[in-house]
N, C-alpha and C positions, 0 to 999 in steps of 0.2 A: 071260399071255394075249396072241396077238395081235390088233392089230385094224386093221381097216384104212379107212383114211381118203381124199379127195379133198385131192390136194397142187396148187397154184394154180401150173404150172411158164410160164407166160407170156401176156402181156397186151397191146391193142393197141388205139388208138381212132382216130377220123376226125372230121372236122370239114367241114362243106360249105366251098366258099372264100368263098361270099358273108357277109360282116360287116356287121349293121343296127347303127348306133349311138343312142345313146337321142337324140340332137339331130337325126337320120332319122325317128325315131315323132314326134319332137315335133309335126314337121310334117303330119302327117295326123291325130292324135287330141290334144286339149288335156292335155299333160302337157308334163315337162321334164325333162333331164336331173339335174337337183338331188332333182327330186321320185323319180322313178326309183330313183336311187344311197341317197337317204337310206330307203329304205322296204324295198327290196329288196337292194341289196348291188349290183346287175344293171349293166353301166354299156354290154356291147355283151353279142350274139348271133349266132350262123353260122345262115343260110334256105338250103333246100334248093334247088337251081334245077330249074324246072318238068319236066324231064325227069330229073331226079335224084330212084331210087326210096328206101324202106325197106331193099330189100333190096339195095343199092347203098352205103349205107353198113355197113351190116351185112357184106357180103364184104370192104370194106375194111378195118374193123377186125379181122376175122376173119382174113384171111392175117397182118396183123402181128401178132399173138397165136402163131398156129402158126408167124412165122417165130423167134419170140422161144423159142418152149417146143421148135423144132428138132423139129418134128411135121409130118407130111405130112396133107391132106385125105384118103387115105384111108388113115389109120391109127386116123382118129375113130370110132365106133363109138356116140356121142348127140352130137345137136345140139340145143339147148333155145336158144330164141330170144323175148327179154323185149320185147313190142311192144306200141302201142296205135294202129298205124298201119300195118295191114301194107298190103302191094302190094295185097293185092284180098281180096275176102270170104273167100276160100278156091282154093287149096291156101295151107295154111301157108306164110308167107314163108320159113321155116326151112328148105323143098327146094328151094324158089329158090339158098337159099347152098348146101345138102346136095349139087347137084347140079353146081353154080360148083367146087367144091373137090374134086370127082371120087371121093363119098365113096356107096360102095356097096351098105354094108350097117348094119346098126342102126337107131336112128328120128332123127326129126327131126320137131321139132313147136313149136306156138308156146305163149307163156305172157300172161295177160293179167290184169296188178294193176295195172297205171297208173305212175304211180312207183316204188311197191314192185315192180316185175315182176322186175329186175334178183335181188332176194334172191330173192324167188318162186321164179327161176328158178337161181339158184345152190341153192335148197334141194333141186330136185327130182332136177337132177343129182347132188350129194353124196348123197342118200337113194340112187338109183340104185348107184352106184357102191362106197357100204359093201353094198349087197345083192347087191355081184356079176354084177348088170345090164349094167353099163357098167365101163372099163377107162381109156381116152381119151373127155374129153368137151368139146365145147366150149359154154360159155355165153355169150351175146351180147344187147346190149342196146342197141336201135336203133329210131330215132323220127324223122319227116317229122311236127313234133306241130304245125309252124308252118298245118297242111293245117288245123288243126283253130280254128283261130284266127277274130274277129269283130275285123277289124282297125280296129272302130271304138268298139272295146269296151276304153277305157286299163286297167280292171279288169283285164284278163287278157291282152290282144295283148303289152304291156310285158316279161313275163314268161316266156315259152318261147322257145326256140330247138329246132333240129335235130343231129342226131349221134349217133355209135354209139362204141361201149366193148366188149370181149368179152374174155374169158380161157380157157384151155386147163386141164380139171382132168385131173392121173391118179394112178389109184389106183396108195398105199402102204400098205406094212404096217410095224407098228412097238406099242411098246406102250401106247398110249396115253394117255401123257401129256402134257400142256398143254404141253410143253416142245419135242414134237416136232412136225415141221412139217405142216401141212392142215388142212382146215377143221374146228371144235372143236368146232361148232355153230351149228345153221341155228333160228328161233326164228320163227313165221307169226300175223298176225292179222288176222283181220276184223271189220267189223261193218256189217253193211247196212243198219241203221234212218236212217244218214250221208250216205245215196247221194246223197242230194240237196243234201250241199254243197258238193261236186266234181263236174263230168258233164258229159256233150255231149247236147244237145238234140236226139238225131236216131239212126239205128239202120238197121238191113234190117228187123229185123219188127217196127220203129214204126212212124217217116217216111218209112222207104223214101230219108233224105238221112242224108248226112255227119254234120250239124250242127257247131255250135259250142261252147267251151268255155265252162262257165256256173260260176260260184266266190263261194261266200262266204265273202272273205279271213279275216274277222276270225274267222270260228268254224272254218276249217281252220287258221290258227294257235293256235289254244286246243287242239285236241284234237291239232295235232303235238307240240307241247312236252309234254305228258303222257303220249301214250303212247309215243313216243318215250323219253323218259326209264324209263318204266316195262320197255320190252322189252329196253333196253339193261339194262339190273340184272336183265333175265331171264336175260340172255346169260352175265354174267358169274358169279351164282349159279350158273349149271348147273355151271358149270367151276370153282367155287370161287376164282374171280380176286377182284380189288375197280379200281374206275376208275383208282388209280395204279399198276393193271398193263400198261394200254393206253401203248401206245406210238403208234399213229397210229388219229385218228376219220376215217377216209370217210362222210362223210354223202351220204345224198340232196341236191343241190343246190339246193333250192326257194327257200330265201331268207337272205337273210345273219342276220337276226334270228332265225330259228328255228335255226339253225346256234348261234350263239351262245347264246340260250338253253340250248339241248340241253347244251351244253360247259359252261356255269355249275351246273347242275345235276347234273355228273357231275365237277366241280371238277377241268375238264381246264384248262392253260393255252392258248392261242392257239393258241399253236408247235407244238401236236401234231396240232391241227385243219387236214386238206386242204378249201383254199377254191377252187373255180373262179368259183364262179357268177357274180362278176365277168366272165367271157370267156366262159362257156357260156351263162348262164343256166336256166332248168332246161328238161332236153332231158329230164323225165321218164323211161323206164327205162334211158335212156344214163348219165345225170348218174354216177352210182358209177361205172360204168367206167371212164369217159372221167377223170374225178379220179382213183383208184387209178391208172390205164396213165400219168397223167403225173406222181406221187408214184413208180413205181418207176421209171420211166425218168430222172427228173433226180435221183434216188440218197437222195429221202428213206425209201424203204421199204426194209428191209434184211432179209438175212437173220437169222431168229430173234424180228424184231418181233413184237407182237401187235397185229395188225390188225381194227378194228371197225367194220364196213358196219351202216349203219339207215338207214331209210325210211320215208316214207308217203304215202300217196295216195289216188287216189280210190277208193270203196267203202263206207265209208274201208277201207283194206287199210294193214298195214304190219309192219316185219319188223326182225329184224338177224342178223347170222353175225358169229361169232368165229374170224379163221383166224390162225392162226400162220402165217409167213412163211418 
């Protein structure tokens, strides 16, 4: 039987130029760079500068993705775009880039899980494209999250940065086996009774404002390390692998501790865990990309690996994919 899968053929991320170091927060909110580094992992971040959009970083990661996968903007045929920061209420930020890259026909649309958006949004393209939908797609995950921040708030200003990640999927056929290359399986969850320990205080049809980033750290690390663990052994069960099949963890970028966690519990060693959040910190639905596009580009991701993306975030929402390399 054939069947036909989304094959991940290249990838590409951006980074604003400006760099906040933790001894720059020190000075405006009572914390420190010791206190920062040991809690979080975090030790710098890229801020978007005030004229630089979402969908600004989003094009830029998006041409080196197509220039990488040797794909033209219009030979894409779905753009799905992982945000929690678009340029404006609406049109989707994703025709902003649909229309930047001179791309014609198909859809283009935004996707909105917070940190999870990134799988979110690689699920909905892969689903897309086994049905035949789509052919060429590109997935993108980009965030100005720093807009969103109460920089007087060490709780959570500390902790995000800006940046974009995106990859180029196209459909293959082949027989489906674990062995062969593209995505293996996409795996979703939510649960909304949570909402209120990750969120922004503010809306269009609440406050009519932005608002700010509102977190309660200690109970959104409890419930990442479990379910985290849990979706990741969802992944691998569908496909009959077990943890010392994986060859590289991409994780969500949120914190150095739940990163580690997550790896102890799935008795992964270190060395197989990509770490940015040192230099990124978490740029929310960028953080996977933007770590996967610099694990393939300096030659840790290889062909034939087994690559494993998981997340979570607010909702809570959270997810993971299993792709072969």
């Amino acid at each position: 039987m054939t069947v036909r899968r989304a094959r991940i053929i290249g990838c590409g991320s951006t980074l604003p130029d400006r760099v906040v170091t933790n001894a720059e927060l020190a000075q405006k909110v009572d914390t420190s760079d010791e206190w920062i580094v040991q809690r979080t992992g975090i030790s710098v971040r890229h801020i978007a500068a005030p004229d630089e959009k979402t969908s600004d970083l989003a094009l830029a990661a998006a041409r080196k993705a197509l220039a990488m996968a040797r794909v033209e903007g219009s030979d894409l045929d779905l753009i799905v775009l992982a945000t929690t920061t678009p340029d404006q209420t609406f049109p989707a930020t994703a025709v902003r880039v649909q229309a930047a890259l001179g791309m014609t026909r198909g859809a283009a649309f935004d996707v909105q899980a917070v940190c999870s958006g990134f799988v979110y949004a690689l699920a909905v393209a892969d689903n897309m494209i086994r049905l035949g939908q789509a052919r060429t797609a590109l997935v993108i995950g980009a965030e100005t999250f720093s807009r969103l921040l109460d920089w007087t708030d060490r709780g959570t200003c500390v902790l995000f940065g800006d940046g974009a990640g995106a990859v180029v999927l196209r459909a293959v056929e082949g027989g489906g086996s674990t062995d062969d290359p593209g995505i293996l399986s996409t795996h979703l969850h939510s649960d909304g009774r949570h909402e209120d320990k990750l969120y922004v205080d503010g809306g269009p049809s609440s406050t009519g404002t932005v608002g700010h980033v509102r977190m309660e750290g200690r109970e959104v690390f409890k419930h990442a390390v479990i379910n985290l663990a849990e979706v990741v052994e969802e992944a691998l069960a569908a496909n009959g692998l077990s943890p010392s099949d994986i060859d590289w963890l991409v994780p969500h970028q949120a914190n150095k501790r739940i990163i580690d966690a997550t790896a102890r519990k799935l008795d992964l060693p270190p060395e197989k865990v990509v770490l940015t959040v040192q230099k990124h910190a978490n740029t929310s639905a960028a953080s996977i990309p933007l770590a996967l596009a610099e694990a393939v580009n300096d030659g840790r991701v290889k062909a034939g690996d087994l690559v494993l993306l998981e997340a979570m975030g607010g909702g809570l929402t959270w997810g993971a994919a299993l792709v072969r390399w």
